[in-house]
C-alpha positions as CSV (number, residue, x, y, z in Angstrom):
1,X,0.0,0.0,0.0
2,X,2.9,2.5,0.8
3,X,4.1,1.6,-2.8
4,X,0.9,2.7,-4.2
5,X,0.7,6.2,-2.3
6,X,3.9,6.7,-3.2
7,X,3.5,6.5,-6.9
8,X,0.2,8.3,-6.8
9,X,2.0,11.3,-5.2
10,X,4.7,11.1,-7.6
11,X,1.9,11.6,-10.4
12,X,0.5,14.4,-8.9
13,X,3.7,16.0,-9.1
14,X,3.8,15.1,-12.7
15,X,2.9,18.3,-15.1
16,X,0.4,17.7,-17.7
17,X,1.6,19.4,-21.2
18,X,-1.0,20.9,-24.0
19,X,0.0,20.0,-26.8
20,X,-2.9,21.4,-28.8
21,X,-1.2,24.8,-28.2
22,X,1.8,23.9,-29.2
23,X,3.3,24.6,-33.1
24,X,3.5,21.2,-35.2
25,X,6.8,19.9,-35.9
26,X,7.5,20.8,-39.4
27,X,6.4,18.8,-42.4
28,X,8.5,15.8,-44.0
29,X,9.0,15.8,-47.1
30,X,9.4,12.2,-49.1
31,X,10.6,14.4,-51.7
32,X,11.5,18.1,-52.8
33,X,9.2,19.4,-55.4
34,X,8.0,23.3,-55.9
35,X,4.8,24.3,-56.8
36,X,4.4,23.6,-60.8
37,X,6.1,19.9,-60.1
38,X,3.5,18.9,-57.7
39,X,0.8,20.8,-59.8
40,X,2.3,17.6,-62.7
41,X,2.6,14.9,-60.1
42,X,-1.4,15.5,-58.5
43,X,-4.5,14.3,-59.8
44,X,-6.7,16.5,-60.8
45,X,-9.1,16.3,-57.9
46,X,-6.2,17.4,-55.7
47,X,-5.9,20.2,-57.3
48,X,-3.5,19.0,-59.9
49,X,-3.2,18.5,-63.9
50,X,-2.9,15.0,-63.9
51,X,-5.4,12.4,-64.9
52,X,-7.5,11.2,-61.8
53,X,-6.7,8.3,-62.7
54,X,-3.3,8.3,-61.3
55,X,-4.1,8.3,-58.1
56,X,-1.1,6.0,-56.7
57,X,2.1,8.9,-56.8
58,X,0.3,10.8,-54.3
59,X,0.5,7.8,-52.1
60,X,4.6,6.7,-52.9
61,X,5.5,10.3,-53.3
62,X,4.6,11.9,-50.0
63,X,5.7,10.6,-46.6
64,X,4.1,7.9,-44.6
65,X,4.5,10.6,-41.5
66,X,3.1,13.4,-43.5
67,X,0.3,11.1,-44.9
68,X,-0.9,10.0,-41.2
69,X,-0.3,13.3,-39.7
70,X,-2.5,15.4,-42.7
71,X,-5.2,12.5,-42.4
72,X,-4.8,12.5,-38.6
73,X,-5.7,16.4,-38.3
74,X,-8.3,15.6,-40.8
75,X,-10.4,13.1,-38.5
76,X,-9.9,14.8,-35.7
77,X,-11.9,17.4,-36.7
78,X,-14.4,14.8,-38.2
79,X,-14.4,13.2,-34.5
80,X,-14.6,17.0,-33.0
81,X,-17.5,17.8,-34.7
82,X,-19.7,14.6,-33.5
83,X,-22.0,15.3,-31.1
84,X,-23.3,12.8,-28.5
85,X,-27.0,13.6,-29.3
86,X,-25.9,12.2,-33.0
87,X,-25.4,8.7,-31.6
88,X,-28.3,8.1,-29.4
89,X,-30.5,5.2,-30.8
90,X,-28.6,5.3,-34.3
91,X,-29.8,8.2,-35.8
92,X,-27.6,7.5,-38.5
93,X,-29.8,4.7,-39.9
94,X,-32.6,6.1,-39.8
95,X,-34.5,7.7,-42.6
96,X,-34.1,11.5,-41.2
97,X,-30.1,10.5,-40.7
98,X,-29.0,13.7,-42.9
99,X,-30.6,16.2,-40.1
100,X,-30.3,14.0,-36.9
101,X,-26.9,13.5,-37.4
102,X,-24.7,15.2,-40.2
103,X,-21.3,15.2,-38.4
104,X,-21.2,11.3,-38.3
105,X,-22.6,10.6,-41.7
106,X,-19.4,12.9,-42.8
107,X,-17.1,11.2,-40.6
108,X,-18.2,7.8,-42.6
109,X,-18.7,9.3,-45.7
110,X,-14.8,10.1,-45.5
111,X,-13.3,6.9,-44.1
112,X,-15.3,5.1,-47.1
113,X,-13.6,7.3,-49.2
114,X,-9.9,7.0,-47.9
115,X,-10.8,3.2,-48.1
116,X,-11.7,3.1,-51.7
117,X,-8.4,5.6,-52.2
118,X,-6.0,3.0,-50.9
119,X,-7.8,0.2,-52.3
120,X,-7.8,2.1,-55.9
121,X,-4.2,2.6,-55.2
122,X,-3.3,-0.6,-54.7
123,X,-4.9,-2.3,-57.6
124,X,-4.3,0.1,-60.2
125,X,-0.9,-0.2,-60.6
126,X,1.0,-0.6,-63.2
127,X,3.3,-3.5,-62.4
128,X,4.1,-6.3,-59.7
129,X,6.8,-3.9,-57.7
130,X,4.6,-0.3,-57.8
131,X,1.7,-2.5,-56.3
132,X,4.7,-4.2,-53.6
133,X,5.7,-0.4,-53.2
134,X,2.1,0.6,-52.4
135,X,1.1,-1.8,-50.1
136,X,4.2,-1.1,-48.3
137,X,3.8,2.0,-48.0
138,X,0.5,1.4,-46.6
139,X,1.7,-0.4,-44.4
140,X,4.2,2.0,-43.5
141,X,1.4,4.5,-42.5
142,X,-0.8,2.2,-40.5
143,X,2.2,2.1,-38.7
144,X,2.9,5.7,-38.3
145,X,-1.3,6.2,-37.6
146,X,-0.3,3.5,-34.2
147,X,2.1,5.9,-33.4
148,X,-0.6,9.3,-33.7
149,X,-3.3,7.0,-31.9
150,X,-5.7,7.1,-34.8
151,X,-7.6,3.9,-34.9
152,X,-9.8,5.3,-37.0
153,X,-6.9,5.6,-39.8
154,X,-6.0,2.6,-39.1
155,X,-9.2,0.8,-39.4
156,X,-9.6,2.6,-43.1
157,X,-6.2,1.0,-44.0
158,X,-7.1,-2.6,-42.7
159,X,-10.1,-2.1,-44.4
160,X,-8.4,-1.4,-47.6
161,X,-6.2,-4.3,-47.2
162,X,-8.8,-6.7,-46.3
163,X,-11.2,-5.8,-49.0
164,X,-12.0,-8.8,-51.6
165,X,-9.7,-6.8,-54.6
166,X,-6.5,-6.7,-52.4
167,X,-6.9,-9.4,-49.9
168,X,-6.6,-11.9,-53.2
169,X,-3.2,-10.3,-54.0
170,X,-1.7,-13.0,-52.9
171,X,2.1,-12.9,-54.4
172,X,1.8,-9.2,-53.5
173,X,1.1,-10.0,-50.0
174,X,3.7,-12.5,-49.6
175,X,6.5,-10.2,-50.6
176,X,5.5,-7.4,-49.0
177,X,6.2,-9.6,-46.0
178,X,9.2,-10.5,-47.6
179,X,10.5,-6.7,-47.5
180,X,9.2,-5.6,-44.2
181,X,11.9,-5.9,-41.2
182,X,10.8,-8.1,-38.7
C-alpha cells in the first residue's frame, strides 16, 4: 500500500503538457518538389493537372508521416465535430439520418472514401513492384497512424487491405512480407 501512495503522489507531481497549443513539428517531405512539379505529379481532384486516374504517386511520393499526420488532423476534426446527441438510438440509420446526425454521416462518408483511395491505389498499378511499393507504403502508415493513436486511420487502412480486390493479391502480400523488417 505504501508503494501505491507513493507512486500516486509522484503523479500528482507530474505536469500535464497541451500540446494542442503547441506549433507542429515541421512537415516531411518524401521528396523536394516546388509548386508547378507537384501541380504535374497530382490528380486532378487534388488540385493538380494529372489524370484522376493516377491516383497511386500521391500515395509513394509523400511521406508515410506526413500522410498520417495530414489525415490524422483531418479526423480529428471529423471526430470533433460529433456530437453525442448524433449517436443516441442510431440516428444514423434512420431515414431523417442527414438532419439527426450530419457530423457522423461525414465522418463515414470520408473513411469510405480514404478506403476506396488505398484500395484504388493498390490495384491500379502498373506493375508487380509499384503494387509491392504501395502496399508497403500502406503499411508504413498504419504504422505511423499507431504511433498518432488514430484507430480510425488505421481501421480505413485494414479495411483497404482486407477488402476482396486486395486481400486476393496473394504474391503481393507475400513479398511485401518479404521486405518488411521483422
Amino acid at each position: 500500500i505504501t508503494k501505491i501512495i507513493l507512486r500516486k503522489c509522484k503523479e500528482e507531481q507530474r505536469e500535464i503538457l497541451v500540446t494542442v497549443n503547441r506549433t507542429p513539428p515541421s512537415p516531411k517531405y518524401h521528396l523536394r518538389l516546388d509548386e508547378k512539379e507537384w501541380q504535374a505529379v497530382l490528380p486532378a481532384i487534388a488540385g493538380g493537372n494529372t489524370s484522376s486516374g493516377d491516383l497511386v504517386r500521391p500515395l509513394l511520393m509523400l511521406h508515410p508521416i506526413e500522410i498520417a499526420r495530414q489525415l490524422t488532423l483531418l479526423e480529428f476534426d471529423l471526430y470533433r465535430s460529433v456530437k453525442p446527441s448524433e449517436l443516441v438510438g442510431n440516428a444514423w440509420t434512420k431515414s431523417d439520418k442527414e438532419t439527426r446526425s450530419p457530423n457522423l454521416l461525414k465522418m463515414i462518408h470520408h473513411t469510405n472514401n480514404v478506403t476506396r483511395w488505398v484500395m484504388r491505389c493498390i490495384i491500379d498499378c502498373e506493375n508487380f513492384e509499384e503494387r509491392v511499393a504501395a502496399m508497403s507504403r500502406v503499411v508504413e502508415i498504419m504504422i505511423m497512424f499507431y504511433d498518432l493513436n488514430n484507430f480510425s486511420g488505421l481501421f480505413e487502412m485494414s479495411s483497404a487491405l482486407e477488402s476482396a480486390s486486395v486481400h486476393r493479391l496473394e504474391l503481393t502480400k507475400a513479398e511485401v512480407k518479404r521486405r518488411l523488417p521483422p
